[in-house]
C-alpha positions in Angstrom: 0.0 0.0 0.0 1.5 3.5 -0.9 2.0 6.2 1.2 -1.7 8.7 1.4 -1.3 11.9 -0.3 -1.1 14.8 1.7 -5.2 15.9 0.3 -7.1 19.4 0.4 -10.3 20.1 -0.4 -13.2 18.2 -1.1 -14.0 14.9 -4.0 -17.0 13.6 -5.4 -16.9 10.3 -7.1 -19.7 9.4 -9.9 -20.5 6.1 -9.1 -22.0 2.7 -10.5 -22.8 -0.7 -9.1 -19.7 -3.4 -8.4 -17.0 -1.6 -10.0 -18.1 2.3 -8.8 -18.2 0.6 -5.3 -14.9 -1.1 -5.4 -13.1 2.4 -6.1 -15.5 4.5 -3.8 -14.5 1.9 -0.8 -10.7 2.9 -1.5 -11.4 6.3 -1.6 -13.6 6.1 1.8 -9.9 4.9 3.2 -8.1 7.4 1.6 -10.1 10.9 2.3 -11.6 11.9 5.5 -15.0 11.2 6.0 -16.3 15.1 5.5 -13.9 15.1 2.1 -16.0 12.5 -0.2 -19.6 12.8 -1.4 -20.3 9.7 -3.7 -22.8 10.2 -6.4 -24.4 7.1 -7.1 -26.6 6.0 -10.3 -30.2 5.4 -9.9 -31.1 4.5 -13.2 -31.4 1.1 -12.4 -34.0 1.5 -10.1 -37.3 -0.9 -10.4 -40.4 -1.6 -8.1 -40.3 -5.5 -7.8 -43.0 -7.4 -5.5 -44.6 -4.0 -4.3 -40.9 -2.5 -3.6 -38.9 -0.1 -4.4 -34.8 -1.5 -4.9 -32.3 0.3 -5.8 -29.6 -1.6 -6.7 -26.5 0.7 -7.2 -27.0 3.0 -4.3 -27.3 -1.0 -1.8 -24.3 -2.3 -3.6 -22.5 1.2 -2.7 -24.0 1.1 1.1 -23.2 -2.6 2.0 -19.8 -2.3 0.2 -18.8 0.7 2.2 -20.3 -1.3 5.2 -18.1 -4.1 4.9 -21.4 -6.3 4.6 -20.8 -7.3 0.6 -20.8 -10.5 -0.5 -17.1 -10.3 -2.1 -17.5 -13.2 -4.3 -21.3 -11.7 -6.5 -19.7 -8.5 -5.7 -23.8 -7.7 -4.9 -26.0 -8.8 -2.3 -24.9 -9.0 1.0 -23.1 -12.0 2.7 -24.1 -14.5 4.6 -27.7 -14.3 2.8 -30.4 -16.7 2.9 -33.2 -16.7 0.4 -36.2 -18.2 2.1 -38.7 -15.1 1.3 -37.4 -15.8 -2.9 -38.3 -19.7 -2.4 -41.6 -19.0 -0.7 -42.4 -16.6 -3.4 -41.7 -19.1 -6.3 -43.6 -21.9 -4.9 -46.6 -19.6 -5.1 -45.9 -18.6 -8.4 -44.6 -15.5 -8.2 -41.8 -13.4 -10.0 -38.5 -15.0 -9.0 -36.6 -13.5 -12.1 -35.1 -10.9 -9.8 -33.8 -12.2 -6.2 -34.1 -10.3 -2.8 -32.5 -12.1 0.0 -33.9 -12.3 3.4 -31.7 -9.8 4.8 -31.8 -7.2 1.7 -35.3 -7.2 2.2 -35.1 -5.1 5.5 -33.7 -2.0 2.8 -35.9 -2.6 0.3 -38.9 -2.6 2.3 -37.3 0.8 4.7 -36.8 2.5 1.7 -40.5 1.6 0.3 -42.2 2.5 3.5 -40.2 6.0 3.9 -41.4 7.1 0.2 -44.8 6.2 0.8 -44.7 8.6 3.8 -42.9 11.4 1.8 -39.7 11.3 2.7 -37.4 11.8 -0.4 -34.5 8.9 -1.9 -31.7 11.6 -0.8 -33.6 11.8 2.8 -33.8 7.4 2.9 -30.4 6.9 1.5 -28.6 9.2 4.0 -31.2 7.2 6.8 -29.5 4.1 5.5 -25.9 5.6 5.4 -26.0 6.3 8.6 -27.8 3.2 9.8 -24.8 1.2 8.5 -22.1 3.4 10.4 -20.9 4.6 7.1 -19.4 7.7 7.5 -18.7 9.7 3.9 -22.2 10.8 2.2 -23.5 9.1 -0.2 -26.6 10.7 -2.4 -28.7 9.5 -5.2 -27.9 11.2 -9.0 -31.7 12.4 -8.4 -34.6 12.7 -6.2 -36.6 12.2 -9.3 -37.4 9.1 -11.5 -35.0 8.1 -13.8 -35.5 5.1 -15.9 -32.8 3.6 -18.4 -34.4 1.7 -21.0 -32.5 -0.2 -23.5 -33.6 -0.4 -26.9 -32.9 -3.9 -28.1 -33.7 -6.3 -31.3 -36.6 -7.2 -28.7 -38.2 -4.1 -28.4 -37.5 -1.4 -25.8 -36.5 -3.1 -22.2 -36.4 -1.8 -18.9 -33.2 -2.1 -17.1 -33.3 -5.0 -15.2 -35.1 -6.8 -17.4 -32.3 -6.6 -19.9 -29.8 -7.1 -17.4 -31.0 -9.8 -15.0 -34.2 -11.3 -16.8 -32.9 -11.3 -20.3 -29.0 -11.7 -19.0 -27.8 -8.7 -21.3 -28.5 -11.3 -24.3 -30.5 -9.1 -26.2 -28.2 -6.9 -28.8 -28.9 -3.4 -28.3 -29.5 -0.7 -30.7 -29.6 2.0 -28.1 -30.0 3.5 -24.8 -32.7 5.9 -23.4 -33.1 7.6 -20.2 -36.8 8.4 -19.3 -37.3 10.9 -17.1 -34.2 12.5 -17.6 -34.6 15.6 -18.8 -36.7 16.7 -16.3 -35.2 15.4 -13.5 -32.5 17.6 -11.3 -29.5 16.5 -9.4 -30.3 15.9 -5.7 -29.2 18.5 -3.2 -26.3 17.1 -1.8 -25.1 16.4 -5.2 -25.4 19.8 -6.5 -23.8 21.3 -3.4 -21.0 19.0 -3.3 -20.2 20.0 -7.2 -20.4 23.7 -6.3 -18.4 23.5 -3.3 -16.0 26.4 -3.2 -13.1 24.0 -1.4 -14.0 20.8 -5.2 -10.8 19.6 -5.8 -11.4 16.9 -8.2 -14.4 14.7 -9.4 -13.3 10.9 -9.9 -15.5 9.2 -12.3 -15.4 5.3 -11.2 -14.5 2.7 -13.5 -18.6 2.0 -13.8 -20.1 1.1 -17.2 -19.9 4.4 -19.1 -23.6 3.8 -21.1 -25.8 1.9 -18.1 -23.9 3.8 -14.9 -22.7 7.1 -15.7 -24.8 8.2 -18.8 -27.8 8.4 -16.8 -26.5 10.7 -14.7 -25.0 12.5 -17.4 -28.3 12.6 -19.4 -29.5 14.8 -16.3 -29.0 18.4 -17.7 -28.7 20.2 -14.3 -26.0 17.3 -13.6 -24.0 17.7 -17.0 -24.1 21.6 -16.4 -23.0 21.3 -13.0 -20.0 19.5 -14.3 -19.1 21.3 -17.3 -19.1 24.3 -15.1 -16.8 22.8 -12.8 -13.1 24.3 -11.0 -11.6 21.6 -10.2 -10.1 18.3 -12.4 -12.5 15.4 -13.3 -10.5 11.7 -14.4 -12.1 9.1 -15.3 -10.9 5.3 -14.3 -11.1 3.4 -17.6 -13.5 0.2 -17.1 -11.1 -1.3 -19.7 -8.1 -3.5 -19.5 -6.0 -4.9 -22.5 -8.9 -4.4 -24.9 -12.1 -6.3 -22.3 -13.8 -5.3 -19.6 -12.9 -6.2 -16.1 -16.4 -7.1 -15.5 -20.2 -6.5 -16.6 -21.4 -5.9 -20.7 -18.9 -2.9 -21.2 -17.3 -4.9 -23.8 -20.8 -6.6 -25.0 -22.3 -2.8 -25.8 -19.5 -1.1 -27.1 -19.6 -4.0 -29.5 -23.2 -3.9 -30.3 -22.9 -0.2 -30.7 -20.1 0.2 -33.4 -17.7 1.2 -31.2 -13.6 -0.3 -30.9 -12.7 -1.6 -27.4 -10.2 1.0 -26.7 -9.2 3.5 -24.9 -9.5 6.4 -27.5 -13.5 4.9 -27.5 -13.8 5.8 -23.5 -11.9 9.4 -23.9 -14.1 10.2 -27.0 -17.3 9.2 -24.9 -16.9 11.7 -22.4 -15.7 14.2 -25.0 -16.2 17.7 -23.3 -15.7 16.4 -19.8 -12.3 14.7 -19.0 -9.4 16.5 -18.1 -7.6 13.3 -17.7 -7.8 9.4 -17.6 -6.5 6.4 -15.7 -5.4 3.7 -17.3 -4.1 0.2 -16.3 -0.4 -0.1 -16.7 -1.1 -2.7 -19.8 -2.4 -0.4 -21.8 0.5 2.5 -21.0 2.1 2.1 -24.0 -1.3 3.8 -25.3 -1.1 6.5 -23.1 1.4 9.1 -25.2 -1.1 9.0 -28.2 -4.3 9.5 -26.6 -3.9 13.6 -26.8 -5.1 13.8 -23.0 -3.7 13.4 -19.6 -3.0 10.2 -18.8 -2.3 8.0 -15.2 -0.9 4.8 -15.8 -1.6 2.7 -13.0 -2.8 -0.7 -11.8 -6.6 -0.4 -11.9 -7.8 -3.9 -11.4 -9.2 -4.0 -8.1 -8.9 -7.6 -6.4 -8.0 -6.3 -2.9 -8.7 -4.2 -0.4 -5.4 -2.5 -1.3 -5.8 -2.1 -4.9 -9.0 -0.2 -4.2 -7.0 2.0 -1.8 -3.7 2.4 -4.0 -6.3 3.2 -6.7 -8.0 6.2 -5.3 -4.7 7.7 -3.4 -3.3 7.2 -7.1 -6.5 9.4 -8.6 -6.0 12.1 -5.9 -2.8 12.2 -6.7 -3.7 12.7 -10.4 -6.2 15.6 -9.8 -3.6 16.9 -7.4 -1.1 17.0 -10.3 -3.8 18.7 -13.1 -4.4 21.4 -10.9 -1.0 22.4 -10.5 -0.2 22.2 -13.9 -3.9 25.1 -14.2 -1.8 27.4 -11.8 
């Protein structure tokens, strides 16, 4: 484990599911507490039997709660899935699994929005529930729905992704609810802050984890706006994705499984990007900052090396501003 930068100021991390959560554990370690605001995707969020899940922002929450299951990278550990079995044998939906344990969040968060009480208001309820200590906020308050057009028809998320496996091919990618939504409070506010010294986009699935919250126009302008550096961790390694259909859409979408494919993506956005050290020999042609790094993340370690590596990185392209 490297030495911890000596940091100032304040980070906000856009964040995903398994991936988003790796990197925004190593960056709890590496910032204090009052220093991180993690920005998590709701796009994926469904009501299943009644309930409202959201399946990025739990991933984030038990991750940074040490309550994970390590080995689905999801869920938590230790689960038991009596409620799922009892469900099936009546005949009900068991496409989409809720452990017994999980349920307790899915059904808090249900019972708190029927009552008024806002997703910001619930997750932070949660957050502190679980002892974690940096904030963690939805993208939006609002309803935002990604919908995937496929050569099925138009899909909601997890129907694509857990019902249909990602087999479908897709033609493209929608956001419903989008354009009207706004960022969430603490999400704006921690992109304003007058002490922002970097935002770390995680190494989440550019179209299904970060787009949504791109495709919120408040959100975009908030960080095209910005003062401070925003890198990006490149979900690619030696041409594939580390894990999830990164490589399976960009595929399906015309586009090469490189790195000039990521920076081109977030055209407008990136004043740098972080890439695994076997792709460095890419880094001098890419025409942008580069941070050539290890970026797989198969210990506790890597995650924290990782994000002191990216704070070091937006440490670096704001002294070269001055």
């Amino acid at each position: 484990m490297t030495t911890a930068p000596a940091t100032q100021g304040s980070y906000v991390a856009l964040c995903g599911g398994i991936g988003g959560a790796k990197l925004a554990l190593g960056l709890m370690h590496a910032l204090p507490p009052e220093n991180l605001t993690i920005v998590v995707n709701t796009g994926d969020d469904f009501e299943h039997l009644g309930l409202h899940v959201s399946p990025d922002i739990d991933t984030v929450l038990y991750t940074l709660a040490g309550l994970a299951n390590t080995e689905l990278g999801w869920g938590l550990a230790g689960e038991t899935w009596s409620f799922m079995a009892a469900v099936e044998k009546l005949g009900g939906p068991a496409w989409f699994r809720l452990g017994d344990r999980d349920l307790a969040s899915h059904v808090t968060r249900t019972q708190m929005l029927r009552q008024g009480a806002t997703l910001s208001t619930i997750t932070d309820h949660l957050r502190r529930r679980l002892g974690i200590a940096p904030r963690i906020v939805p993208m939006s308050d609002a309803p935002v729905r990604t919908v995937v057009d496929t050569e099925n028809g138009r899909l909601p998320f997890q129907t694509y992704f857990v019902g249909r496996r990602c087999e479908p091919v897709i033609r493209s990618i929608a956001f419903d609810g989008a354009a009207s939504a706004t960022p969430a409070p603490d999400a704006a506010a921690a992109l304003a802050a007058s002490d922002l010294a970097g935002i770390i986009v995680c190494p989440s699935n550019p179209w299904l984890s970060i787009d949504p919250m791109l495709a919120i126009p408040g959100l975009r302008q908030a960080l095209m706006q910005r003062r401070a550096p925003l890198v990006a961790v490149s979900p690619l390694v030696g041409g594939a994705a580390v894990k999830g259909p990164t490589a399976k859409i960009m595929r399906e979408l015309g586009l090469s499984l490189d790195q000039r494919a990521i920076i081109e993506h977030y055209r407008g956005l990136l004043d740098g990007v972080m890439l695994d050290i076997v792709d460095g020999r890419q880094a001098a042609g890419l025409g942008i900052a580069t941070e050539v790094t290890n970026t797989v993340m198969r210990s506790l370690d890597d995650r924290i090396d990782l994000a002191r590596a990216a704070l070091r990185f937006c440490e670096r392209l704001r002294a070269a501003r001055v």
